[in-house]
ROSE-4610 file (N, C-alpha, C; in Angstrom, 1 decimal, always signed):
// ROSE-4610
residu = [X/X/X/X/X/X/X/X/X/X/X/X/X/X/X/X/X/X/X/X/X/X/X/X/X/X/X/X/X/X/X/X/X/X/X/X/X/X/X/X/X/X/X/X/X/X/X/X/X/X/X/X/X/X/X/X/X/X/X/X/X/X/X/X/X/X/X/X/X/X/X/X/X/X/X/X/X/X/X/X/X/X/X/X/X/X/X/X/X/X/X/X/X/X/X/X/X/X/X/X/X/X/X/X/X/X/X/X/X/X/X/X/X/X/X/X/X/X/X/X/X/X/X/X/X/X/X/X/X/X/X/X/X/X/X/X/X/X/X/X/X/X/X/X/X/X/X/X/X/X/X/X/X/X/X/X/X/X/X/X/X/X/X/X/X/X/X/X/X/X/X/X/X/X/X/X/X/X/X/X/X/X/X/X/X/X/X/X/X/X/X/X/X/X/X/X/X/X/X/X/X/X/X/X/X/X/X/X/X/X/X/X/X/X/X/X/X/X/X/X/X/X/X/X/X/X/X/X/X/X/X/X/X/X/X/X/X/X/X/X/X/X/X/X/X/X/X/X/X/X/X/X/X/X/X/X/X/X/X/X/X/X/X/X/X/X/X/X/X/X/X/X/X/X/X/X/X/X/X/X/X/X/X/X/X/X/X/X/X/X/X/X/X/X/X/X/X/X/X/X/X/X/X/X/X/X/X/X/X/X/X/X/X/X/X/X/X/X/X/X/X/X/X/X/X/X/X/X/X/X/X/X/X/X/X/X/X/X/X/X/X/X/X/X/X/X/X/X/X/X/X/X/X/X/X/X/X/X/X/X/X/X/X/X/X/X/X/X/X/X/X/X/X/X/X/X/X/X/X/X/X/X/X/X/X/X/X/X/X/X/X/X/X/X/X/X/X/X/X/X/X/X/X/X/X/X/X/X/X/X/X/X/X/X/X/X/X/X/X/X/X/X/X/X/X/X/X/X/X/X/X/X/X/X/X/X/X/X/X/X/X/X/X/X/X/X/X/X/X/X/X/X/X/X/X/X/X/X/X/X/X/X/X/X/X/X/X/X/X/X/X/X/X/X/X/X/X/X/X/X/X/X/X/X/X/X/X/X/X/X/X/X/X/X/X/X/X/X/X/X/X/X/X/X/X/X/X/X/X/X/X/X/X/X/X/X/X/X/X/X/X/X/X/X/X/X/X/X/X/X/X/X/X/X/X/X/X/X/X/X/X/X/X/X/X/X/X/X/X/X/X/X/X/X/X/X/X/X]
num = [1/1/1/2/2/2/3/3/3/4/4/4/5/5/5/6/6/6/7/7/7/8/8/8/9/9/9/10/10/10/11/11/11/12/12/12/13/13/13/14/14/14/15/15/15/16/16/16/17/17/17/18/18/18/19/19/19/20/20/20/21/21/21/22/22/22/23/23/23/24/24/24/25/25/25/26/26/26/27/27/27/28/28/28/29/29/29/30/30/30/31/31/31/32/32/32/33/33/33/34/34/34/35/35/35/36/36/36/37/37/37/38/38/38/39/39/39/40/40/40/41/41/41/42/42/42/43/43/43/44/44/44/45/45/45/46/46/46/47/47/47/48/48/48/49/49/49/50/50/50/51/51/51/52/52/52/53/53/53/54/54/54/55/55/55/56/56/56/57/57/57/58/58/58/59/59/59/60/60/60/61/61/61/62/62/62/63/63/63/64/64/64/65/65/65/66/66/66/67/67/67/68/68/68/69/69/69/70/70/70/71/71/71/72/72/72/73/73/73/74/74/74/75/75/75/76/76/76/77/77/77/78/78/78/79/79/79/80/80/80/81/81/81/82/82/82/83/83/83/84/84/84/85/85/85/86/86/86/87/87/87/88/88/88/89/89/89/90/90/90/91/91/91/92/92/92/93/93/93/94/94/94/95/95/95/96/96/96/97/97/97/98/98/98/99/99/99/100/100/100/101/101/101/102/102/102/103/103/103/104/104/104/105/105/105/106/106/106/107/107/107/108/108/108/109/109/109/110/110/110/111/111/111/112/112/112/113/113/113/114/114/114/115/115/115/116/116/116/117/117/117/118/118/118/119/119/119/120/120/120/121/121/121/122/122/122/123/123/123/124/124/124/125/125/125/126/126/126/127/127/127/128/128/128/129/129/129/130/130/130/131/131/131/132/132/132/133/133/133/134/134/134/135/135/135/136/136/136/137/137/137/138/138/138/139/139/139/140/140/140/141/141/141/142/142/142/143/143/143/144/144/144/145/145/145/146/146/146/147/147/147/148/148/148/149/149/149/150/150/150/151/151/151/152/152/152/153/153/153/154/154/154/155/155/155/156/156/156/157/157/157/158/158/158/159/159/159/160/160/160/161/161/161/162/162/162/163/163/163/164/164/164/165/165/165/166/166/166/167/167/167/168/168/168/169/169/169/170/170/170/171/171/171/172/172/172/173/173/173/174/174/174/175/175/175/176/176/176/177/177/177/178/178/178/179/179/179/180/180/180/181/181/181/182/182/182/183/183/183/184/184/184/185/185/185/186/186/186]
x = [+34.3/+32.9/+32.1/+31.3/+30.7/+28.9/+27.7/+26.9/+26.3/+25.2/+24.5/+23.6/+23.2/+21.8/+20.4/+19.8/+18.5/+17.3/+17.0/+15.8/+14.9/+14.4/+13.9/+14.3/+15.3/+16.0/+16.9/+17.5/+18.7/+19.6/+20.1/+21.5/+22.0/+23.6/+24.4/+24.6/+24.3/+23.8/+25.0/+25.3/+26.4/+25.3/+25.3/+24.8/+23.9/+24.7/+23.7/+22.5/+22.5/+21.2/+19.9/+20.1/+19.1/+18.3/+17.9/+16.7/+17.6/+17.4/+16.9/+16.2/+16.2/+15.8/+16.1/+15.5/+16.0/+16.2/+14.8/+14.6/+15.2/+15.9/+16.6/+18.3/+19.0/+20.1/+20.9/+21.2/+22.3/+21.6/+20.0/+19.9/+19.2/+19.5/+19.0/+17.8/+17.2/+15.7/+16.4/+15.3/+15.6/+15.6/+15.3/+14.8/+16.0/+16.5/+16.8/+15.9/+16.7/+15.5/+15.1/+15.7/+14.8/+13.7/+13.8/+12.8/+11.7/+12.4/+11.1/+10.0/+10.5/+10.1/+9.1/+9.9/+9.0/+7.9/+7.8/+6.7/+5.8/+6.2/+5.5/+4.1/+5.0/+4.4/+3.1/+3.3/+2.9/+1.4/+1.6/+0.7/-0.3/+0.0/-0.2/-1.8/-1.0/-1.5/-2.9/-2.5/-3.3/-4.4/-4.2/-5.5/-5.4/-5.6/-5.8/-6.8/-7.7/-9.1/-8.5/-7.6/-6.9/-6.3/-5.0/-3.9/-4.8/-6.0/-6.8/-7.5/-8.0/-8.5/-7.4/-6.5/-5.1/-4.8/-4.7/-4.3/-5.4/-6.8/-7.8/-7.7/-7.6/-7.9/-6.7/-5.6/-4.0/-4.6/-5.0/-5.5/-6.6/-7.5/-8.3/-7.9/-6.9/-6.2/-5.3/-4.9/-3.8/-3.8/-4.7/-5.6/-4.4/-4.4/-3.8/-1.5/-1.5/+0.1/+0.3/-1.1/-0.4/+0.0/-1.2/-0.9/+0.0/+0.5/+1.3/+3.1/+3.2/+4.5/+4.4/+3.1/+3.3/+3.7/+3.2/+3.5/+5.2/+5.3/+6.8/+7.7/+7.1/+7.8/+8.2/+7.2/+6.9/+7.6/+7.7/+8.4/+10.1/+10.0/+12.3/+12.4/+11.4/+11.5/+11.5/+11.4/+11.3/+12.3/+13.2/+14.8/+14.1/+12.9/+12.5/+12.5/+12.9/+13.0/+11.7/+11.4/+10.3/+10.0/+9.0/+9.4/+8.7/+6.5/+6.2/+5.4/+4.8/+4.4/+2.9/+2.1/+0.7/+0.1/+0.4/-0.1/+0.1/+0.9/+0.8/-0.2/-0.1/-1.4/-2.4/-2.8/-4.5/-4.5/-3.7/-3.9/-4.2/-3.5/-4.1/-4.7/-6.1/-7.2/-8.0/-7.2/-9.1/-9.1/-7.8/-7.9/-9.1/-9.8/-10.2/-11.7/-12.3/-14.3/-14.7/-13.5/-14.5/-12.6/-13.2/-12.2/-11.3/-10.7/-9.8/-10.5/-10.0/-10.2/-11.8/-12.6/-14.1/-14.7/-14.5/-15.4/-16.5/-16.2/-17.2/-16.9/-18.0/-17.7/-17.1/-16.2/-15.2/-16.6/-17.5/-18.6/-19.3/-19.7/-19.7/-19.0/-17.5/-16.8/-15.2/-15.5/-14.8/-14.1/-13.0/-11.6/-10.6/-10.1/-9.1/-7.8/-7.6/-5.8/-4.6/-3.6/-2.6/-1.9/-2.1/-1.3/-0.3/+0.8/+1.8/+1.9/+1.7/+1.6/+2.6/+3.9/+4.7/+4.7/+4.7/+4.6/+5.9/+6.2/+7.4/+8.3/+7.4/+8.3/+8.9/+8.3/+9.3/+10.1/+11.1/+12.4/+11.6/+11.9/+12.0/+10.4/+10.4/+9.1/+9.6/+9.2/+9.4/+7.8/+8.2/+7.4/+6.9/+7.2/+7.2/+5.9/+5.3/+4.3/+3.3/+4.5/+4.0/+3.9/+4.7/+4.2/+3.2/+2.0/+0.9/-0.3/-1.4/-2.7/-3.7/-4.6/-5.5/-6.9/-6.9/-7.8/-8.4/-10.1/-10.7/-10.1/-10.5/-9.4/-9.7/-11.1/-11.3/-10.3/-10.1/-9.7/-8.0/-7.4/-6.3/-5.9/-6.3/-6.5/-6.6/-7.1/-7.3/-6.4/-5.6/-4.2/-2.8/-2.9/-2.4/-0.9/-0.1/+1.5/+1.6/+0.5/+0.7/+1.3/+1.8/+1.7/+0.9/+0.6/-0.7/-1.1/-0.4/-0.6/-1.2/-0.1/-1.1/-2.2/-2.8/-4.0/-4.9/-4.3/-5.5/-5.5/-5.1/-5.2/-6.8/-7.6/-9.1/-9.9/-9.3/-9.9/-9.5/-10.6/-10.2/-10.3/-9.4/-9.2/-10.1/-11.1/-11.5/-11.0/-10.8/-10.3/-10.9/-11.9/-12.3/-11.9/-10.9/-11.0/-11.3/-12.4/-13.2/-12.4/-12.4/-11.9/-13.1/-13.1/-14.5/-14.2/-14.4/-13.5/-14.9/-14.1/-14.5/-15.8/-17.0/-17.8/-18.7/-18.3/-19.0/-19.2/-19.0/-18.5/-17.6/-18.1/-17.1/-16.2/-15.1/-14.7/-14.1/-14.2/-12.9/-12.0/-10.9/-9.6/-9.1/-8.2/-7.5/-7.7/-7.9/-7.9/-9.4/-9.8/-11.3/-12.1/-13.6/-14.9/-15.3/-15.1/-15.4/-16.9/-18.2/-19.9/-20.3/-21.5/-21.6/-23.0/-23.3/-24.8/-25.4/-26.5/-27.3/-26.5/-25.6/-24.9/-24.3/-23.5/-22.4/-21.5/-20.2/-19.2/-18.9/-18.6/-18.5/-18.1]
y = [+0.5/+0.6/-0.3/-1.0/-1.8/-1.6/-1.4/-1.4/-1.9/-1.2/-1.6/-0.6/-0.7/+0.2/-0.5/+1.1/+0.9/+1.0/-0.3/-0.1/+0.7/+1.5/+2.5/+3.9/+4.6/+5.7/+5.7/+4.1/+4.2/+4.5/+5.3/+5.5/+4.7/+4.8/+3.3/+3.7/+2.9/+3.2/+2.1/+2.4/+1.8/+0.3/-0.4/-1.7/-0.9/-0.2/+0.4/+1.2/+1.7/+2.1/+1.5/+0.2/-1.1/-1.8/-2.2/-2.7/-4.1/-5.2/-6.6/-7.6/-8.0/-8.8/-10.3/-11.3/-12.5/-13.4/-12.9/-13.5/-13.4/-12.1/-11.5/-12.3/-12.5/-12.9/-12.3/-11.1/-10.7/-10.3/-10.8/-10.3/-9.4/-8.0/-6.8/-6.3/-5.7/-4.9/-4.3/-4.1/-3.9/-2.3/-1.7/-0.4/+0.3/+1.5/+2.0/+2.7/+2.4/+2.6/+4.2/+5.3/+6.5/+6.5/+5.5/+5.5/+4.6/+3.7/+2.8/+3.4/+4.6/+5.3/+6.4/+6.9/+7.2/+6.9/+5.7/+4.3/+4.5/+4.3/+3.9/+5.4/+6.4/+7.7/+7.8/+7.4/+7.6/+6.7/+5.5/+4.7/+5.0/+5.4/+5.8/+7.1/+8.2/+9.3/+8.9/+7.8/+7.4/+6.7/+5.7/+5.0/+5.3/+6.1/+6.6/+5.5/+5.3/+4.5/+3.0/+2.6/+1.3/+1.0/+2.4/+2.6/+2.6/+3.5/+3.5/+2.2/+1.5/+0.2/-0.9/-0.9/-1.7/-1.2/+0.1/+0.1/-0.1/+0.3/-0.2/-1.5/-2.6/-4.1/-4.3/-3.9/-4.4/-3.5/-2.6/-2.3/-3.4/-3.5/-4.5/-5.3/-6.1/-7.7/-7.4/-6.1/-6.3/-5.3/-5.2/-3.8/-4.0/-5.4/-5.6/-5.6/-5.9/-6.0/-4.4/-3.6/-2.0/-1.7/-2.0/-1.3/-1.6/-3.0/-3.2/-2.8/-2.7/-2.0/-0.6/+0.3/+1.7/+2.2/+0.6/+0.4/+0.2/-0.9/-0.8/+0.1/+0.8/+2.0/+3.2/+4.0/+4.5/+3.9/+2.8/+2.7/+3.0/+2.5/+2.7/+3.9/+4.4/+5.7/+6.7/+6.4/+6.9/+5.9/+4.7/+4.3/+3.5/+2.6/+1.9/+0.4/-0.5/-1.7/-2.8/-2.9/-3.5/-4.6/-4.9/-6.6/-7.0/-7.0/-7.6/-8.0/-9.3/-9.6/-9.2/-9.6/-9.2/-10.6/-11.7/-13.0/-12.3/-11.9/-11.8/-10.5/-9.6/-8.4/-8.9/-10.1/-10.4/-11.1/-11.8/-12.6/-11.6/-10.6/-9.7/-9.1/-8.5/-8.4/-9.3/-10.3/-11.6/-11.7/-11.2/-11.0/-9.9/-8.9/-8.0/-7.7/-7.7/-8.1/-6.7/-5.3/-3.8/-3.0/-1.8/-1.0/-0.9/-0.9/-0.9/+0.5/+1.5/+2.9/+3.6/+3.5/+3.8/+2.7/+1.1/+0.1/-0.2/+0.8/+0.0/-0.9/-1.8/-3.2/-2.6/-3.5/-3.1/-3.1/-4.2/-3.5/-2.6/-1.8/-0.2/+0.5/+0.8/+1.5/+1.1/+0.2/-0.4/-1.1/-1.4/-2.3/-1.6/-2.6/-1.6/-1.3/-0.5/+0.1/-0.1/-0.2/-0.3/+0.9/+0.8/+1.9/+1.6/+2.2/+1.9/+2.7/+1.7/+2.7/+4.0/+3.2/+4.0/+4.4/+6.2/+6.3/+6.3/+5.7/+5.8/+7.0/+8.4/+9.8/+9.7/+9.0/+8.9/+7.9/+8.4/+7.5/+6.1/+4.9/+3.8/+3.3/+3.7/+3.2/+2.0/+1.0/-0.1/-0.6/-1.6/-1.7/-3.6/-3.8/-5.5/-5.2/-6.5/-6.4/-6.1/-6.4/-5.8/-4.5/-3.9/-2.2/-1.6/-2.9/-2.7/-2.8/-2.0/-2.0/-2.3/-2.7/-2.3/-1.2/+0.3/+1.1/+1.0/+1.9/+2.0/+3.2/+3.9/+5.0/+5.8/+6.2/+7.6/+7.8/+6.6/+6.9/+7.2/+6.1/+6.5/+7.9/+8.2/+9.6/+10.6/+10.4/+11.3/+11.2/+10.1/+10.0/+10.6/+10.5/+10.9/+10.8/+12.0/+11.1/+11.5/+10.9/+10.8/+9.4/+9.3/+8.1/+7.5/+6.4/+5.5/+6.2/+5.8/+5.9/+7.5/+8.7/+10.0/+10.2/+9.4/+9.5/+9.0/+8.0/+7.0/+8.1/+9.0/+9.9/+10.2/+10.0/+10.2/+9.1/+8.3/+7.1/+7.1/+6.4/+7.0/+5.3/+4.3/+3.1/+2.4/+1.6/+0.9/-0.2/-0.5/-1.5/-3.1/-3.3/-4.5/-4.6/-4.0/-4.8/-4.0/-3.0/-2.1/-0.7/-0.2/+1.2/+1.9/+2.8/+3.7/+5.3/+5.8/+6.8/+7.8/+9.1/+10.1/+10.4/+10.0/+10.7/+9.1/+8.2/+7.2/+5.7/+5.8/+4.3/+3.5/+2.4/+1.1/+0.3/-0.3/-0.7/-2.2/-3.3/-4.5/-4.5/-4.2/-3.9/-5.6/-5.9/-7.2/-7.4/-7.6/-8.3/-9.4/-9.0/-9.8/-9.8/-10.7/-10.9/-9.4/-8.3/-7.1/-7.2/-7.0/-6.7/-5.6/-5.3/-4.0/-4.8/-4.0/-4.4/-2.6/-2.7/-1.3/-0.1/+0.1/+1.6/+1.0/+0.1/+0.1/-1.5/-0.9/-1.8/-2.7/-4.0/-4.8/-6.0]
z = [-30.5/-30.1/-31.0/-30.3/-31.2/-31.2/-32.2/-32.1/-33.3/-33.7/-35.0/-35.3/-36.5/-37.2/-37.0/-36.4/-36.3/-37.0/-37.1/-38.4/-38.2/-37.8/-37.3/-37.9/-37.7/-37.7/-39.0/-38.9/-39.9/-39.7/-38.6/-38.4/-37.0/-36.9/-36.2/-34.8/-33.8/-32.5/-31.9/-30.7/-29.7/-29.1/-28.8/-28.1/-27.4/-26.3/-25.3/-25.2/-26.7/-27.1/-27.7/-27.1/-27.8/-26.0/-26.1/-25.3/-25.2/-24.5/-24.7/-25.2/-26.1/-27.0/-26.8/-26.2/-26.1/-27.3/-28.1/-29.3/-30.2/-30.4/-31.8/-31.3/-32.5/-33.0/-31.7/-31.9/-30.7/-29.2/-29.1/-27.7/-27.7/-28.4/-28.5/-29.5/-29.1/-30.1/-31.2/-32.2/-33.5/-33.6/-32.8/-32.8/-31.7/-31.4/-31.0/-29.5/-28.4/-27.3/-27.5/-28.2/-28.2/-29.8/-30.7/-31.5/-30.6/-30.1/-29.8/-28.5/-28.2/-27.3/-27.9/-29.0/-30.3/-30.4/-31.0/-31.6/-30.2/-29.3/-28.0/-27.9/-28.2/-27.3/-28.5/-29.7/-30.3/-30.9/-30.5/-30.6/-29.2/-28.0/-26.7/-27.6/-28.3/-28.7/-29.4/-30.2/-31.5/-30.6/-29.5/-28.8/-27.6/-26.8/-25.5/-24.7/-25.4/-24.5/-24.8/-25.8/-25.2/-23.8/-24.0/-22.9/-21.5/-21.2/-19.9/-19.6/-20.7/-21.0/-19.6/-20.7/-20.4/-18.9/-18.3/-16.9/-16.1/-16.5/-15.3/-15.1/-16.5/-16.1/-15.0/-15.1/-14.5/-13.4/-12.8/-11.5/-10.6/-11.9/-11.3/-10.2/-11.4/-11.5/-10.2/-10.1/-8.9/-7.7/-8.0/-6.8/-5.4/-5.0/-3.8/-3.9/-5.0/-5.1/-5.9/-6.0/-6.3/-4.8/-4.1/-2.8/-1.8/-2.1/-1.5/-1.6/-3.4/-3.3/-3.3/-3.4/-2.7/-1.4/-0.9/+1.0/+1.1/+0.6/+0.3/-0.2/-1.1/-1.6/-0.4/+0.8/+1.0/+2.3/+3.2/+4.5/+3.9/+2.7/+2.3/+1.8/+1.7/+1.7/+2.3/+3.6/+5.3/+6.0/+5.2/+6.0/+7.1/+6.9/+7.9/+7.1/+7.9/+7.1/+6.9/+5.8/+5.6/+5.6/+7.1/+7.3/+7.2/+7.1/+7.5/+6.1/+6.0/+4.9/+4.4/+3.4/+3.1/+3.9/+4.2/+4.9/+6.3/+7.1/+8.5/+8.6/+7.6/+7.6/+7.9/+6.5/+6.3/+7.9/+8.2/+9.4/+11.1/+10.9/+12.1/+12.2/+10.6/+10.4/+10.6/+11.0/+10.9/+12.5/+13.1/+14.7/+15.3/+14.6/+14.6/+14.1/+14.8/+14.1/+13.8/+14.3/+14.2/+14.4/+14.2/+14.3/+15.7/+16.2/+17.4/+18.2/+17.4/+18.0/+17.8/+17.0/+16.7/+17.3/+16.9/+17.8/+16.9/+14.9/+14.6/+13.9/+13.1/+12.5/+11.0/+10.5/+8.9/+8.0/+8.0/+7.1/+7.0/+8.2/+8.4/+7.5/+7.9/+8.0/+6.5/+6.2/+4.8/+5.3/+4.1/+4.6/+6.0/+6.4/+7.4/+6.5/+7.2/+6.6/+7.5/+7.0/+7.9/+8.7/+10.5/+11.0/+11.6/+11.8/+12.5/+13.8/+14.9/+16.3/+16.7/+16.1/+16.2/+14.8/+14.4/+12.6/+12.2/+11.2/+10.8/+10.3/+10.6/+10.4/+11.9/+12.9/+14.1/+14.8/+15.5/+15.8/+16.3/+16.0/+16.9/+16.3/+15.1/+14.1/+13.4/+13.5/+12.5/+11.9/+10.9/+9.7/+10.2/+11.1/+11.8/+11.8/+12.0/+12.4/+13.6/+14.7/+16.1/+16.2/+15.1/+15.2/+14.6/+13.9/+13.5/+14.0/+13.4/+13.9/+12.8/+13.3/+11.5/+12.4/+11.4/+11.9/+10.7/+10.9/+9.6/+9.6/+7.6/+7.2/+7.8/+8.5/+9.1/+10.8/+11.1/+12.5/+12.1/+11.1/+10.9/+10.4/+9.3/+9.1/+9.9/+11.0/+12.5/+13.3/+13.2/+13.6/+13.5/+12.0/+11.4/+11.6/+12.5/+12.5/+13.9/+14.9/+16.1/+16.7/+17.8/+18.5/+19.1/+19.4/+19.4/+20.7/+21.7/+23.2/+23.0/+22.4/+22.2/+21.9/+21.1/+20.1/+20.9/+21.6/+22.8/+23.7/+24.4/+25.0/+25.8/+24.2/+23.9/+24.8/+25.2/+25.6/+27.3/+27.9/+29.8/+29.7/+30.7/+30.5/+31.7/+31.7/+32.8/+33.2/+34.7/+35.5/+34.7/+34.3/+34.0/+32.9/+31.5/+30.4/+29.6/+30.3/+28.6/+28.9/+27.5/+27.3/+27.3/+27.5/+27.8/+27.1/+25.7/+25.4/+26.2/+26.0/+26.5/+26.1/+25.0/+24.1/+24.5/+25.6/+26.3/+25.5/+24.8/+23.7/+24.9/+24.6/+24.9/+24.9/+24.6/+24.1/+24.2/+23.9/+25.3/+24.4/+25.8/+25.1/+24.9/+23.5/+23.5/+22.0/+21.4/+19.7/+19.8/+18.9/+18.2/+19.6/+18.8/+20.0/+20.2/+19.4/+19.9/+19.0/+19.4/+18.8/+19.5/+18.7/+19.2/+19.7/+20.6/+21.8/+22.4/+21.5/+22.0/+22.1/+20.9/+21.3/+22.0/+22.5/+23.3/+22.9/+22.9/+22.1/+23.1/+23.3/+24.4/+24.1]
């Protein structure tokens, strides 16, 4: 068995109990990964408004690559294969001037979110991007883990083009050019 002593602790530790070190002589950290885990918890304890400091800015900075491997995390975590990219997303949002299902404009209503028509707690759900929508959060959230066509249910479809839901809103059915004109989406 081969290891070394931890400056730290002092006593002689197997290789495997050392971190990576590129810098140091053999590769490995000077510390033992359950002291340095020590040191860690403990400097953590001593400046708390650093540690919050330090994650708001890295939230800031990456607001969009958190959300996107939660997104990632969360389709392979449901055994659906994760295909489609954050470019082909932004790009089928700029297809889109208002919510699909509400009909109102994203500055109303905030950023859109990603829905999957088909949800991926059910069979024949993929993560492509043809099996995406962009809703605003409230309509998705009302969705919830329906199927699209179910959820449209709410909507009675006119011969010309417009969706006309039940509660008399407007809608033209197709991607973008959707404005809203006097209470009525068109």
């Amino acid at each position: 068995m081969e290891g070394k002593v931890c400056t730290q602790c002092g006593k002689w530790k197997e290789y495997s109990e050392y971190g990576k070190n590129p810098k140091s002589r053999d590769g490995l950290t000077y510390q033992c990964k359950t002291c340095k885990a020590i040191r860690g918890r403990k400097y953590r304890k001593a400046n708390p408004e650093k540690k919050r400091a330090r994650g708001r800015k890295y939230r800031a900075e990456n607001r969009e690559k958190i959300r996107e491997k939660g997104r990632r995390r969360r389709v392979s975590k449901l055994n659906a294969e994760v295909s489609h990219t954050v470019e082909e997303w932004l790009e089928l949002v700029t297809m889109w001037d208002v919510c699909p299902c509400c009909g109102k404009p994203w500055s109303e209503v905030g950023p859109p979110t990603r829905d999957h028509i088909v949800p991926l707690t059910r069979e024949g759900a993929t993560d492509d991007i043809s099996g995406i929508q962009p809703l605003c959060q409230s309509c998705n959230s009302k969705k919830r883990n329906h199927h699209a066509t179910n959820y449209m249910e709410m909507w009675e479809n006119d011969s010309d083009g417009v969706r006309v839901r039940k509660d008399g809103w407007e809608v033209e059915i197709g991607r973008g050019g959707n404005n809203v004109k006097e209470g009525v989406l068109v």
